[in-house]
mmCIF file as Biopython writes it, N, C-alpha, C and O atoms, coordinates in Angstrom:
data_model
#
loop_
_atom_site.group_PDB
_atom_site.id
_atom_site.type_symbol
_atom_site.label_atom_id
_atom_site.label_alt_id
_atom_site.label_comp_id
_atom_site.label_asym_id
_atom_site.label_entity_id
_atom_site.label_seq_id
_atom_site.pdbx_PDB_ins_code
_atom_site.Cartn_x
_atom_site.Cartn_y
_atom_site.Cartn_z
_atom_site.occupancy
_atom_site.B_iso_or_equiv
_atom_site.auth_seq_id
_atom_site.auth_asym_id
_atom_site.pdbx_PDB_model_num
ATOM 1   N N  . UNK A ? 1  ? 94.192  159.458 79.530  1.0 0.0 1  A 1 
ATOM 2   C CA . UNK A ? 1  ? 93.452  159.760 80.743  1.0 0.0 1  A 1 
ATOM 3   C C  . UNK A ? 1  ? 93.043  158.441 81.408  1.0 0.0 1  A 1 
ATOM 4   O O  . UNK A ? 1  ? 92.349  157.686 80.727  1.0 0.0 1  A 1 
ATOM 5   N N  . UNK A ? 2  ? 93.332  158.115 82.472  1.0 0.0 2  A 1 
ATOM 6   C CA . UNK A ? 2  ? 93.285  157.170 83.262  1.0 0.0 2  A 1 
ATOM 7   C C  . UNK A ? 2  ? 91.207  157.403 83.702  1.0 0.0 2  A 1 
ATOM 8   O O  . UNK A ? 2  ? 90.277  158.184 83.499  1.0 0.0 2  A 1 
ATOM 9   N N  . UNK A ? 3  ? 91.549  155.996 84.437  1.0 0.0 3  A 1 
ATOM 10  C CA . UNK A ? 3  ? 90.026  155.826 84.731  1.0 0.0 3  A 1 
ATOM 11  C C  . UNK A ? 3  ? 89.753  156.172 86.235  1.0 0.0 3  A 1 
ATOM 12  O O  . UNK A ? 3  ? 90.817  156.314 86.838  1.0 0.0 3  A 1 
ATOM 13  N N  . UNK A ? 4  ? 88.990  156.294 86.778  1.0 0.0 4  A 1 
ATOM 14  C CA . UNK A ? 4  ? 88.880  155.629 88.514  1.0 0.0 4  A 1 
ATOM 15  C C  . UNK A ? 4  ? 87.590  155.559 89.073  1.0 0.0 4  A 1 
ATOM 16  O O  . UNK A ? 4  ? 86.582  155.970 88.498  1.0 0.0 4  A 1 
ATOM 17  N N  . UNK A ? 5  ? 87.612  154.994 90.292  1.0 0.0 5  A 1 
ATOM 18  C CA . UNK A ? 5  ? 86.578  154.251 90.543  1.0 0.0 5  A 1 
ATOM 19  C C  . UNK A ? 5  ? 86.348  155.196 91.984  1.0 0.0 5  A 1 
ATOM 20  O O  . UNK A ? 5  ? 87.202  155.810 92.624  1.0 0.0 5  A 1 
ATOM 21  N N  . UNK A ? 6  ? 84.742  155.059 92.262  1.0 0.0 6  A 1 
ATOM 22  C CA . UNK A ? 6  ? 84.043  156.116 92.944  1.0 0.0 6  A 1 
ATOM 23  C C  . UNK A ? 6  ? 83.755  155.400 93.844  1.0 0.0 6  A 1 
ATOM 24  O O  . UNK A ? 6  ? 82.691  154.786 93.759  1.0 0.0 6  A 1 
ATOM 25  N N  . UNK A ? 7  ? 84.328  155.284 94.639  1.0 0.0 7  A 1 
ATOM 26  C CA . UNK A ? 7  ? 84.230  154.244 96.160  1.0 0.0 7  A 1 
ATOM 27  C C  . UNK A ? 7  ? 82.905  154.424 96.834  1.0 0.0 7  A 1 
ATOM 28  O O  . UNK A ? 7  ? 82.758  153.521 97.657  1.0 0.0 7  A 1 
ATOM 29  N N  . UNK A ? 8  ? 82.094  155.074 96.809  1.0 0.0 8  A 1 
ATOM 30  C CA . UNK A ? 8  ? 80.847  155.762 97.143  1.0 0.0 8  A 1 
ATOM 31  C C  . UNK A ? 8  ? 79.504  154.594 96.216  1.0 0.0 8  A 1 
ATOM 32  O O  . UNK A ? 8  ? 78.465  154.236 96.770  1.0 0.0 8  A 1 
ATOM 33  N N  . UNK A ? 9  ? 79.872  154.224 94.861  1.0 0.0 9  A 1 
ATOM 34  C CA . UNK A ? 9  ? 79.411  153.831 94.276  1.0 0.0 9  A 1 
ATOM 35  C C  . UNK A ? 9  ? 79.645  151.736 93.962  1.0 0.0 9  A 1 
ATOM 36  O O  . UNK A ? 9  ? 78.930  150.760 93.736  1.0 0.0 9  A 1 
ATOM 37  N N  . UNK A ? 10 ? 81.114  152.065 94.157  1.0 0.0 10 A 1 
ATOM 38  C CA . UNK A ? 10 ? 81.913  150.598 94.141  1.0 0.0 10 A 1 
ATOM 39  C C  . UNK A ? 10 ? 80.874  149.675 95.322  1.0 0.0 10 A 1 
ATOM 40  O O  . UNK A ? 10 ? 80.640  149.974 96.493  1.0 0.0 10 A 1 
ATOM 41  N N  . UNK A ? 11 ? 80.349  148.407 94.479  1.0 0.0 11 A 1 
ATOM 42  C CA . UNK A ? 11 ? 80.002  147.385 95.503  1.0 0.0 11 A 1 
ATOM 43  C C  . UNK A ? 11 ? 80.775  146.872 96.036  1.0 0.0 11 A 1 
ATOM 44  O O  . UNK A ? 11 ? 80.503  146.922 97.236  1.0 0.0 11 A 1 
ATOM 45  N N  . UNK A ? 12 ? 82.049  146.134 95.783  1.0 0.0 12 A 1 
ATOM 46  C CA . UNK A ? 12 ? 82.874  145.503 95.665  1.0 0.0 12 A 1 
ATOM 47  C C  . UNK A ? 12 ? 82.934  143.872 95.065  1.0 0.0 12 A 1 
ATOM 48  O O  . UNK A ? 12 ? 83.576  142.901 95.464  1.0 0.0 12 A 1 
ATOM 49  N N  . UNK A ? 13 ? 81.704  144.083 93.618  1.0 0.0 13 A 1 
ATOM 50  C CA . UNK A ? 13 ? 81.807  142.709 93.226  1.0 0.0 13 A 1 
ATOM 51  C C  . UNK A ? 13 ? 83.778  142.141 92.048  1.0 0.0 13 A 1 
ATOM 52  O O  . UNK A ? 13 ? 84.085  141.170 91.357  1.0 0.0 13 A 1 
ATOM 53  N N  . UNK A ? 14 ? 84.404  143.242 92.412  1.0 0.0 14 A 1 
ATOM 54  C CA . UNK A ? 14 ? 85.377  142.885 91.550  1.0 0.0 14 A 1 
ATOM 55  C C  . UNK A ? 14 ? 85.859  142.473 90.235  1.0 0.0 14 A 1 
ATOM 56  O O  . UNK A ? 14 ? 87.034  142.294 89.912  1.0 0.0 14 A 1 
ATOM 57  N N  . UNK A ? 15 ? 84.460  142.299 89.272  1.0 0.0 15 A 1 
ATOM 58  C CA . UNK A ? 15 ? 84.191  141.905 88.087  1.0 0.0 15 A 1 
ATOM 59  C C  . UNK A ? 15 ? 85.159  142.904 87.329  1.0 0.0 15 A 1 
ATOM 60  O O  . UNK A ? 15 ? 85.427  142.285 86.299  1.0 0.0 15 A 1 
ATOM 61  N N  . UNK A ? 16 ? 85.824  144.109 87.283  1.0 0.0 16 A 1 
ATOM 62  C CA . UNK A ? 16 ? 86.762  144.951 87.036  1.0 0.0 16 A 1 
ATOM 63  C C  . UNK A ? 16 ? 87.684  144.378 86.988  1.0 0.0 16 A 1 
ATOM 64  O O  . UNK A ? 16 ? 88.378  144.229 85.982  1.0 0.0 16 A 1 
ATOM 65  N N  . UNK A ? 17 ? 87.936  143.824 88.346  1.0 0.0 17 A 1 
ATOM 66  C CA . UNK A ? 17 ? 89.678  143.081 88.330  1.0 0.0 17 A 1 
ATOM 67  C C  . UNK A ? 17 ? 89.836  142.037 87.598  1.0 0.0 17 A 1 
ATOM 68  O O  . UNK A ? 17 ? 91.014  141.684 87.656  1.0 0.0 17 A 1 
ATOM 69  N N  . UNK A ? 18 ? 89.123  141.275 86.839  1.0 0.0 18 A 1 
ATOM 70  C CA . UNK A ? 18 ? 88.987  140.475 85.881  1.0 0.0 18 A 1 
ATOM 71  C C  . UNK A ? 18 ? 89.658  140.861 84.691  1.0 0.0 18 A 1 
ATOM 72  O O  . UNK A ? 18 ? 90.782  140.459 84.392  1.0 0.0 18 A 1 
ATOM 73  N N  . UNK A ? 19 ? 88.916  141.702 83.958  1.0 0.0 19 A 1 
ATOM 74  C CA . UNK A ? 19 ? 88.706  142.272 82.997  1.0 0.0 19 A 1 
ATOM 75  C C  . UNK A ? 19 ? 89.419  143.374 82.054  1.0 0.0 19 A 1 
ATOM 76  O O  . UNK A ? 19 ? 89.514  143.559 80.841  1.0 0.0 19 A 1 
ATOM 77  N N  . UNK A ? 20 ? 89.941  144.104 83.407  1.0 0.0 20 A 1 
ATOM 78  C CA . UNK A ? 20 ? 91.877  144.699 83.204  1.0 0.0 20 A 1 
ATOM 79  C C  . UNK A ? 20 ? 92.634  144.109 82.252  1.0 0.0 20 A 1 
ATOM 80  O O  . UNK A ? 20 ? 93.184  143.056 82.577  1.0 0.0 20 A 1 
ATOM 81  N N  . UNK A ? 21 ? 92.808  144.542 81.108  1.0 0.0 21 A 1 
ATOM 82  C CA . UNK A ? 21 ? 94.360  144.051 80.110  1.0 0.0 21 A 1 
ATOM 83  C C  . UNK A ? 21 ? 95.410  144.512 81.264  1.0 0.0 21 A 1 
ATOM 84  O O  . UNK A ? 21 ? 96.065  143.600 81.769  1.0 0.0 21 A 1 
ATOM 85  N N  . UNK A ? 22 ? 95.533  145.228 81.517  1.0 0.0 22 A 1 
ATOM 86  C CA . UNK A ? 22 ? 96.434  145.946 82.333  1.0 0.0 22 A 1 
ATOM 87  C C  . UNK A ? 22 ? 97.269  145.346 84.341  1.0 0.0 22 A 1 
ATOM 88  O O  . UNK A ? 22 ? 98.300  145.415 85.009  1.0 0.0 22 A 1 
ATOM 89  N N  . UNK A ? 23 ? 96.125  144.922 84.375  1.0 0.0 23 A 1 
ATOM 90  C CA . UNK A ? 23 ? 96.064  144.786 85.860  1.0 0.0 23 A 1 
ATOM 91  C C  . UNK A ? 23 ? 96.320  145.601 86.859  1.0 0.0 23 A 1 
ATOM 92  O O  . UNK A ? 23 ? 96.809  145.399 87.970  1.0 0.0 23 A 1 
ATOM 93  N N  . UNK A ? 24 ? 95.846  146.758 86.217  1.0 0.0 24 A 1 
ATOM 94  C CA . UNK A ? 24 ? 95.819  148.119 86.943  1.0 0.0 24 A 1 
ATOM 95  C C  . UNK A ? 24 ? 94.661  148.086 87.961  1.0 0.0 24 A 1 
ATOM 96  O O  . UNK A ? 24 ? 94.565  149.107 88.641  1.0 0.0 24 A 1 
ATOM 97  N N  . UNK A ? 25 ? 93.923  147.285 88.155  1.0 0.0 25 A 1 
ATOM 98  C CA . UNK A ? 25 ? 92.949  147.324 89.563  1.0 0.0 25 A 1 
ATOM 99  C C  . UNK A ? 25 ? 93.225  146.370 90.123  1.0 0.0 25 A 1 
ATOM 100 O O  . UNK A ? 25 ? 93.655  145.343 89.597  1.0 0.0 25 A 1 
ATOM 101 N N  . UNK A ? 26 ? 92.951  146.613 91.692  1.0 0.0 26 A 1 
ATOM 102 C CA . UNK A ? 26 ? 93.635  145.892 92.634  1.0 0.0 26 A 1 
ATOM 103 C C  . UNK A ? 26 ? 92.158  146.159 93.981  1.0 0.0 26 A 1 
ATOM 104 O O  . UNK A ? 26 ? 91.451  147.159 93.861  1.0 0.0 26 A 1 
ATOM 105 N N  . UNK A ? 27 ? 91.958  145.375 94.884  1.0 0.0 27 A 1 
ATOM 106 C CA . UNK A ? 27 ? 91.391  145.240 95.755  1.0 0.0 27 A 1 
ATOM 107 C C  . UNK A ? 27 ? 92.394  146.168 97.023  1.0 0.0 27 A 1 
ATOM 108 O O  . UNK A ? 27 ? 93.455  145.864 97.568  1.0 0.0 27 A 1 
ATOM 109 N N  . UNK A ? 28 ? 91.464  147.440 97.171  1.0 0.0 28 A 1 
ATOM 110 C CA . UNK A ? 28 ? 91.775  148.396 98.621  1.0 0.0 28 A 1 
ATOM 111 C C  . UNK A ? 28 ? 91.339  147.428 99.631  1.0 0.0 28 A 1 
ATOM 112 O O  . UNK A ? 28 ? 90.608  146.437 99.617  1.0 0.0 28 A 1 
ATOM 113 N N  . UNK A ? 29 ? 92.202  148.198 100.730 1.0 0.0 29 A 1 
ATOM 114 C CA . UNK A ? 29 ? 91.240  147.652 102.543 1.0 0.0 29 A 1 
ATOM 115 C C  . UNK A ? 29 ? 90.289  147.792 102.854 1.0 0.0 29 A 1 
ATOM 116 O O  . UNK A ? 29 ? 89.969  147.257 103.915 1.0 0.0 29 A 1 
ATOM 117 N N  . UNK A ? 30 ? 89.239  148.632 102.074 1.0 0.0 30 A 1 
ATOM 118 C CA . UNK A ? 30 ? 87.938  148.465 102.139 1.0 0.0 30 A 1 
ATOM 119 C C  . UNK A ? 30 ? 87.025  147.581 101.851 1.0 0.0 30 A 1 
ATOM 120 O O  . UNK A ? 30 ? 85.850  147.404 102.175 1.0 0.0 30 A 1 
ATOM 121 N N  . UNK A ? 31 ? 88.338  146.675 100.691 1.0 0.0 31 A 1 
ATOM 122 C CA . UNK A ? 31 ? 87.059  145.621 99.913  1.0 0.0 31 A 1 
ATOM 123 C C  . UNK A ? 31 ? 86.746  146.000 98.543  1.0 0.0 31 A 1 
ATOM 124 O O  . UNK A ? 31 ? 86.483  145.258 97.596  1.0 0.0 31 A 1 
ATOM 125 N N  . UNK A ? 32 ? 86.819  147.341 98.585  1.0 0.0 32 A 1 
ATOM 126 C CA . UNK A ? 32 ? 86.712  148.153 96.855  1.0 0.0 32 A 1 
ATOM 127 C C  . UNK A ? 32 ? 87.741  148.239 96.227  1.0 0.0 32 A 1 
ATOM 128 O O  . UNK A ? 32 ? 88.863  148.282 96.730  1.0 0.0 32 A 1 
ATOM 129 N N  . UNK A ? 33 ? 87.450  148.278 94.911  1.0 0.0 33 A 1 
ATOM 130 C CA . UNK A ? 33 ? 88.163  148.300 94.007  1.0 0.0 33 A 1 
ATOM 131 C C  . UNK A ? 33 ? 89.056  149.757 93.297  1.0 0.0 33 A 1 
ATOM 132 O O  . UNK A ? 33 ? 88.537  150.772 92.833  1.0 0.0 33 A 1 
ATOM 133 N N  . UNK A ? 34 ? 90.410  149.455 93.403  1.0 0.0 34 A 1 
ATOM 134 C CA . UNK A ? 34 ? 90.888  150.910 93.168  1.0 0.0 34 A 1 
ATOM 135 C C  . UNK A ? 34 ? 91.816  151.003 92.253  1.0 0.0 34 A 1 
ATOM 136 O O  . UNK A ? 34 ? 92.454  149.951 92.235  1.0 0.0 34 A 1 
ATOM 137 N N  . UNK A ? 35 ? 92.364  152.084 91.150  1.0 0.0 35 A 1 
ATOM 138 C CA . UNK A ? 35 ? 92.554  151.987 90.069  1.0 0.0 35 A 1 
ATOM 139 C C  . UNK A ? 35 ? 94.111  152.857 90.157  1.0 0.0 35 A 1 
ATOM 140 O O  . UNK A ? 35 ? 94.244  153.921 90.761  1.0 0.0 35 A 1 
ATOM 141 N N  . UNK A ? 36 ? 95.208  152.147 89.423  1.0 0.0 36 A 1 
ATOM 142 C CA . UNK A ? 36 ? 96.785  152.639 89.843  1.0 0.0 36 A 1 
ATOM 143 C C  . UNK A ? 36 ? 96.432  153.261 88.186  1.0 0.0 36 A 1 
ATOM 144 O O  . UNK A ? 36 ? 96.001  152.581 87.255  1.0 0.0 36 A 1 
ATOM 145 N N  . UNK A ? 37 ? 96.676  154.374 88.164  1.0 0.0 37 A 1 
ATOM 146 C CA . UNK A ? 37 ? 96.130  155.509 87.306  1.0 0.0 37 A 1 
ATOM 147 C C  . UNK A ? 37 ? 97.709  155.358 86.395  1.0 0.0 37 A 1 
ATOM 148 O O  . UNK A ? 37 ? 97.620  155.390 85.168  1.0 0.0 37 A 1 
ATOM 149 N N  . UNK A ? 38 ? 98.700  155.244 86.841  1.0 0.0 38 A 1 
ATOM 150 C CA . UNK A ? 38 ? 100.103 154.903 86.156  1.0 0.0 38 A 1 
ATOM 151 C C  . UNK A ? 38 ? 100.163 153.966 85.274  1.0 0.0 38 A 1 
ATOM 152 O O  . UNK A ? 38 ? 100.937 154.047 84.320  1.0 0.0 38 A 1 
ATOM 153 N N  . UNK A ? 39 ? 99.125  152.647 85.513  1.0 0.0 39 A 1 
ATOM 154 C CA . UNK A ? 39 ? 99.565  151.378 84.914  1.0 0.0 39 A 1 
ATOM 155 C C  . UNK A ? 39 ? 98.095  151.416 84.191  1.0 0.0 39 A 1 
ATOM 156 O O  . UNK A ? 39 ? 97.814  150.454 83.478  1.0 0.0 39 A 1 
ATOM 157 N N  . UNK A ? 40 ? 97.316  152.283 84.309  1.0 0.0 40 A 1 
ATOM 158 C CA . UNK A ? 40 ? 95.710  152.561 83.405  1.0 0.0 40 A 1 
ATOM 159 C C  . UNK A ? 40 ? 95.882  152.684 81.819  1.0 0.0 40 A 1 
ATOM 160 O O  . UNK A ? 40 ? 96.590  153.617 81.441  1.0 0.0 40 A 1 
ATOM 161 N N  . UNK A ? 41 ? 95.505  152.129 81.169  1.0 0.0 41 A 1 
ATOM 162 C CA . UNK A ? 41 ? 96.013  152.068 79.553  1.0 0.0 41 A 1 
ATOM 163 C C  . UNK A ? 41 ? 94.895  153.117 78.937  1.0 0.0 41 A 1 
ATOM 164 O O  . UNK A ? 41 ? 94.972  153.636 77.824  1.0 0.0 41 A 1 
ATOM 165 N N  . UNK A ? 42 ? 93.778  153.329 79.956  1.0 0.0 42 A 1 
ATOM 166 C CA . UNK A ? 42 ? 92.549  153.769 79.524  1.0 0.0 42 A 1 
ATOM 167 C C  . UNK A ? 42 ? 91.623  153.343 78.666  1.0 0.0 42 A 1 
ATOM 168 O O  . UNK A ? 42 ? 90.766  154.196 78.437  1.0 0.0 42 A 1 
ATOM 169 N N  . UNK A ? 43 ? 91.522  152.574 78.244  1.0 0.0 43 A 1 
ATOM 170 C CA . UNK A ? 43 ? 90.867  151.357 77.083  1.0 0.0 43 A 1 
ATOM 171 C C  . UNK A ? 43 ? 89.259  151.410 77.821  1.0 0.0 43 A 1 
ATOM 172 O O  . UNK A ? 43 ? 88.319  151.121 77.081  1.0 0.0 43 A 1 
ATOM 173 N N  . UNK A ? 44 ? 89.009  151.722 79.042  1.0 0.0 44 A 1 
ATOM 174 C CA . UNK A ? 44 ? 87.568  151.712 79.106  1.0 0.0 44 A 1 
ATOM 175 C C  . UNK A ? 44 ? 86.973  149.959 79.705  1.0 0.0 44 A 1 
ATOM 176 O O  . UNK A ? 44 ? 85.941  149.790 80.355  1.0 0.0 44 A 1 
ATOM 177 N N  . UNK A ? 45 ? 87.637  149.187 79.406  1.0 0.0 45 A 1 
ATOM 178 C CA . UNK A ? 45 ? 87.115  147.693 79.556  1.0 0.0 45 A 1 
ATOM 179 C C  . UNK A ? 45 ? 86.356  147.378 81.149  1.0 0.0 45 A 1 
ATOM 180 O O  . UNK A ? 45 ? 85.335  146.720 81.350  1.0 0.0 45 A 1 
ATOM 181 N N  . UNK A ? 46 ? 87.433  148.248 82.404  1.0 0.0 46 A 1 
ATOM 182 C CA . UNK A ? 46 ? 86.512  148.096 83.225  1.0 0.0 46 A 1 
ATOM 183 C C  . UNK A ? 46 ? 84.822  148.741 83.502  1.0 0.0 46 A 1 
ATOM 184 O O  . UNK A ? 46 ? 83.841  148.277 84.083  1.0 0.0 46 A 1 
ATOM 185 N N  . UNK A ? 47 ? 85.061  149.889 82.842  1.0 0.0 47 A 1 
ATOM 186 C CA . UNK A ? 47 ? 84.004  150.676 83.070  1.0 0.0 47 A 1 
ATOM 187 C C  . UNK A ? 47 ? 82.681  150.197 82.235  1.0 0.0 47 A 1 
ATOM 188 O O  . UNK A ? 47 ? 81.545  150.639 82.405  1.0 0.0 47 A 1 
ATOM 189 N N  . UNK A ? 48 ? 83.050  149.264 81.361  1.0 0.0 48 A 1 
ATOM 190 C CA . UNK A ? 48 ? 81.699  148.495 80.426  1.0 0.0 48 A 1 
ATOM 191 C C  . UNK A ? 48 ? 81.472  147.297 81.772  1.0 0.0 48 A 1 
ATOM 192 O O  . UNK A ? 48 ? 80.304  147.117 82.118  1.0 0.0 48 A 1 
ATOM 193 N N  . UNK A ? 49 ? 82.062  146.870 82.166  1.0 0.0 49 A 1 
ATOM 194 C CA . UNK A ? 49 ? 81.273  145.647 82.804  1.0 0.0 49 A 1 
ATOM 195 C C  . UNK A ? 49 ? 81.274  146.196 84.283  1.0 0.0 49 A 1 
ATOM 196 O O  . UNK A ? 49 ? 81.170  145.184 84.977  1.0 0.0 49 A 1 
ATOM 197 N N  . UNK A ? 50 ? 81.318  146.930 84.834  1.0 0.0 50 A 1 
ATOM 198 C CA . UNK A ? 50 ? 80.800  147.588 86.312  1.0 0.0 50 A 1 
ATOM 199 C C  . UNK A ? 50 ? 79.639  147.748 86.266  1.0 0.0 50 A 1 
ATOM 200 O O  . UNK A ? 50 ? 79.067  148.613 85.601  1.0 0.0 50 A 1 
ATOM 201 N N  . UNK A ? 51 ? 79.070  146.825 87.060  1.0 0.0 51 A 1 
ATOM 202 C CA . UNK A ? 51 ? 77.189  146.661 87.070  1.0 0.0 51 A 1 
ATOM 203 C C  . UNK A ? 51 ? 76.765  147.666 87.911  1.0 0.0 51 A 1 
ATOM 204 O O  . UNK A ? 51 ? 75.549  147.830 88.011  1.0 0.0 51 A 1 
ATOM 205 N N  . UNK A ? 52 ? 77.491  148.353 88.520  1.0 0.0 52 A 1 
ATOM 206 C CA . UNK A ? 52 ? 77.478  149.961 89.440  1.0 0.0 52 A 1 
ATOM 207 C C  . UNK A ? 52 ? 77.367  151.457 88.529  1.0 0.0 52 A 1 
ATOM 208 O O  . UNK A ? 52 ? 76.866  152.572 88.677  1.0 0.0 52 A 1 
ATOM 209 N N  . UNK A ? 53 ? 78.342  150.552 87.287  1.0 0.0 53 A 1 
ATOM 210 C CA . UNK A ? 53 ? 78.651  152.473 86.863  1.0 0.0 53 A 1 
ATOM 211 C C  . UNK A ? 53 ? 79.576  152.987 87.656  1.0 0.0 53 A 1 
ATOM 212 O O  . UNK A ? 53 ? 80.095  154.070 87.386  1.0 0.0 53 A 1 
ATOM 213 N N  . UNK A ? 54 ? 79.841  152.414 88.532  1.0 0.0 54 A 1 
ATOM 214 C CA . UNK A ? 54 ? 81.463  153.311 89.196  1.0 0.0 54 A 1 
ATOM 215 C C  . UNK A ? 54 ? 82.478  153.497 89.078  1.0 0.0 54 A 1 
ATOM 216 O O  . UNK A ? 54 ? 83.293  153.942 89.886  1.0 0.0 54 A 1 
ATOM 217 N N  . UNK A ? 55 ? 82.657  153.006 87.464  1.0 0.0 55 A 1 
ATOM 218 C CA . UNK A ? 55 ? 83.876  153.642 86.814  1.0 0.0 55 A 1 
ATOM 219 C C  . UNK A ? 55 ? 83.872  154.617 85.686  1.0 0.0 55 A 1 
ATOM 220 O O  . UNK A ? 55 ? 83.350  154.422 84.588  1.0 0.0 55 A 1 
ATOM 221 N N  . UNK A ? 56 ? 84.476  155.632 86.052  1.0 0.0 56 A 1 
ATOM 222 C CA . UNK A ? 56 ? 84.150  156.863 84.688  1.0 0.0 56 A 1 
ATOM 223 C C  . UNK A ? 56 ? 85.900  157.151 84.443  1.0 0.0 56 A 1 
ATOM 224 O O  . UNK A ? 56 ? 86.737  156.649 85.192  1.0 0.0 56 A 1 
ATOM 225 N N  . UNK A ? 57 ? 86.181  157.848 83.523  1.0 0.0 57 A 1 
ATOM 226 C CA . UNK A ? 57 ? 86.910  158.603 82.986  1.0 0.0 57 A 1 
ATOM 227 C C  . UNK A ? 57 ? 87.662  159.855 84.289  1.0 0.0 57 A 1 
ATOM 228 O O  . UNK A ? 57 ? 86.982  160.660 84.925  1.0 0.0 57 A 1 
ATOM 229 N N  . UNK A ? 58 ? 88.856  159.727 84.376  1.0 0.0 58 A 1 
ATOM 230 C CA . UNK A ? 58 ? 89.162  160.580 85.260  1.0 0.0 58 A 1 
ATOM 231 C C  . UNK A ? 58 ? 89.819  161.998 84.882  1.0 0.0 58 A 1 
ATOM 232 O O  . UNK A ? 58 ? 91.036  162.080 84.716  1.0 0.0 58 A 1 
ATOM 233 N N  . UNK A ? 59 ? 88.952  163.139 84.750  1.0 0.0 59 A 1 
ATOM 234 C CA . UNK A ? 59 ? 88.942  164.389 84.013  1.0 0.0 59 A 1 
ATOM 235 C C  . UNK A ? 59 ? 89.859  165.279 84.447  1.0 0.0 59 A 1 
ATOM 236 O O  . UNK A ? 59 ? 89.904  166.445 84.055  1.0 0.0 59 A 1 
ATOM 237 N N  . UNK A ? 60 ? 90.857  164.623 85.517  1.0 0.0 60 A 1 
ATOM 238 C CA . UNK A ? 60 ? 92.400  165.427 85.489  1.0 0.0 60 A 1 
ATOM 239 C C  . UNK A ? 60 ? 93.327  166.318 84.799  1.0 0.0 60 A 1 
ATOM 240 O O  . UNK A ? 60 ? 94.423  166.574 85.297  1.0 0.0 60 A 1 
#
């Protein structure tokens, strides 16, 4: 189960895109951070260091 990120919630400090084994997050045209659910390993790593909480588990 892939992760994703709640654009509602996303600051856009990017500390996520860091932190990716994967490099499954990438910077949208908004500035926020958005999650290619294909290349998501699900490991959780972004969702520990999001100082928002705007990354959860995507219950698909």
């Amino acid at each position: 189960m892939a992760y994703k990120i709640d654009p509602n919630k996303c600051i856009g400090c990017h500390t996520c895109m860091g932190i990716c084994p994967m490099q499954a997050i990438s910077m949208g045209p908004d500035g926020k951070c958005v999650i290619d659910p294909k290349v998501c390993a699900s490991c959780g790593a972004c969702a520990s260091v999001c100082p928002a909480a705007a990354i959860a588990p995507d219950n698909k």
